[in-house]
C-alpha positions in Angstrom: 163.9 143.7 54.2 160.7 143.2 54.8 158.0 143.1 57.6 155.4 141.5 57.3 155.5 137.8 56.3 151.8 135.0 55.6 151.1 132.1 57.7 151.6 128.9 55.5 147.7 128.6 55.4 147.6 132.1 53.4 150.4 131.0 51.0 148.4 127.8 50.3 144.8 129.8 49.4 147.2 132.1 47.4 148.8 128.9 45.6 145.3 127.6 45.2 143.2 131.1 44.0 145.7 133.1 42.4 147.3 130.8 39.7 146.7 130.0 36.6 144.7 126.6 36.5 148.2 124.5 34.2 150.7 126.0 37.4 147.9 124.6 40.1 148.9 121.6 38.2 152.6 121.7 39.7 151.1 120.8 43.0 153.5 123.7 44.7 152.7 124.0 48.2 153.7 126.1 51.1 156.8 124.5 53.5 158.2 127.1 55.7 158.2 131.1 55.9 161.1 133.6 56.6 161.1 136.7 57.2 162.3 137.5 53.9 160.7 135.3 51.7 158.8 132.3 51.3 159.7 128.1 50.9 157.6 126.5 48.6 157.6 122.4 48.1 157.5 121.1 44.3 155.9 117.5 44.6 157.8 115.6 42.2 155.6 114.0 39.3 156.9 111.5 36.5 154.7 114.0 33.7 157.5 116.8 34.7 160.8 115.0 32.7 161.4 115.4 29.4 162.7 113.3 26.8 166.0 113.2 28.5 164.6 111.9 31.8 165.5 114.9 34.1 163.2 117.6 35.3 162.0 120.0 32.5 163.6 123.6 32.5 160.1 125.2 32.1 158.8 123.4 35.3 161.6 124.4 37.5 161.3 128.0 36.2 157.4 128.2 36.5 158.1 126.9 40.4 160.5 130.0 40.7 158.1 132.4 39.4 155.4 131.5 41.2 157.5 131.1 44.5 158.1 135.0 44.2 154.7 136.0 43.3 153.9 134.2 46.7 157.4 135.3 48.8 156.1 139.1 47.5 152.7 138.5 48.3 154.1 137.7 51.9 156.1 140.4 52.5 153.3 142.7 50.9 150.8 141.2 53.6 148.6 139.4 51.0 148.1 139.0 47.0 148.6 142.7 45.2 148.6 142.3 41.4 152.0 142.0 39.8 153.9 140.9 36.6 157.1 139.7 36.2 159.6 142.2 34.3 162.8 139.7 34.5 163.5 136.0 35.2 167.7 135.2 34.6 167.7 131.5 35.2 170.7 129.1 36.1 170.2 125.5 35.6 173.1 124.0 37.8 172.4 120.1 38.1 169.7 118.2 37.2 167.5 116.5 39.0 165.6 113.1 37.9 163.3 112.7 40.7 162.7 113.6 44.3 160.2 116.8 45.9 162.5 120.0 45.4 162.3 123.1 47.8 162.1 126.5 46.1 163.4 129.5 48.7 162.4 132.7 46.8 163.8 135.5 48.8 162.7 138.9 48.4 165.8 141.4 48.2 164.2 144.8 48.0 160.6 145.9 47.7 160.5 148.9 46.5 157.0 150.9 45.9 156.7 149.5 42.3 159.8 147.1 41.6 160.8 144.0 43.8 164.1 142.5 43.6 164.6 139.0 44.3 166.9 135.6 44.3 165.4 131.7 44.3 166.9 128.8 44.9 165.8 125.4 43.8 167.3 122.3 45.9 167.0 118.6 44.3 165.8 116.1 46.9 170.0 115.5 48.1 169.8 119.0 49.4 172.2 120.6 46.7 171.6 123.4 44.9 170.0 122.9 41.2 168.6 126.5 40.3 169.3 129.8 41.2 167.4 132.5 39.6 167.3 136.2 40.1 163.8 138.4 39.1 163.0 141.4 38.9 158.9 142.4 39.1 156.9 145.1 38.7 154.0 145.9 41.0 150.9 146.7 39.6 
């Protein structure tokens, strides 16, 4: 497990710095830190629903992804360059509207590979997405 963990002010600069300029656009912002991993908000926004009116899969997985890179970077003690070698996603409910929370929880950091589960929870507090990634430190 790890050790160290960021104050939310860190995971925000790392949100704002770090990201590609279209996932800045996801408005993902830090809401709590544990001590192994990270709780990102996900604003909702009307441009994320598709067709069907719910929540677009590639949103809700780029708000996984990114809540690792920052739930690693916390655990790391700041930003180390890293890819991502695995993302198994499980779309469980949808959601229509709301803000979500996305817990990304590191399992095991290991020197080059990092191990980890997120959770995504529509604005009634039930679960929507799990996911489990794998990454590989660079």
């Amino acid at each position: 497990m790890p050790e160290t963990s960021l104050p939310l002010a860190e995971i925000d600069a790392i949100l704002d710095q770090v990201l590609a300029p279209w996932v800045r656009q996801l408005r993902l912002r830090a809401h709590s830190v544990q001590p192994d991993g990270v709780t990102l908000l996900l604003p909702f926004d009307e441009a994320m629903r598709h067709a069907g009116g719910v929540v677009c899969g590639q949103v809700l997985m780029s708000a996984a992804d990114t809540a690792m890179i920052v739930a690693i970077s916390s655990a790391l003690g700041g930003f180390r360059p890293m890819t991502t070698v695995s993302l198994t996603t499980n779309f469980m409910r949808p959601v229509t509207s709301g803000d979500m929370l996305v817990q990304a929880i590191v399992r095991r950091l290991g020197k080059t590979v990092v191990f980890g589960e997120i959770a995504l929870h529509g604005p009634d507090g039930k679960l929507a997405v799990q996911a489990t990634t794998t990454y590989a430190l660079l």
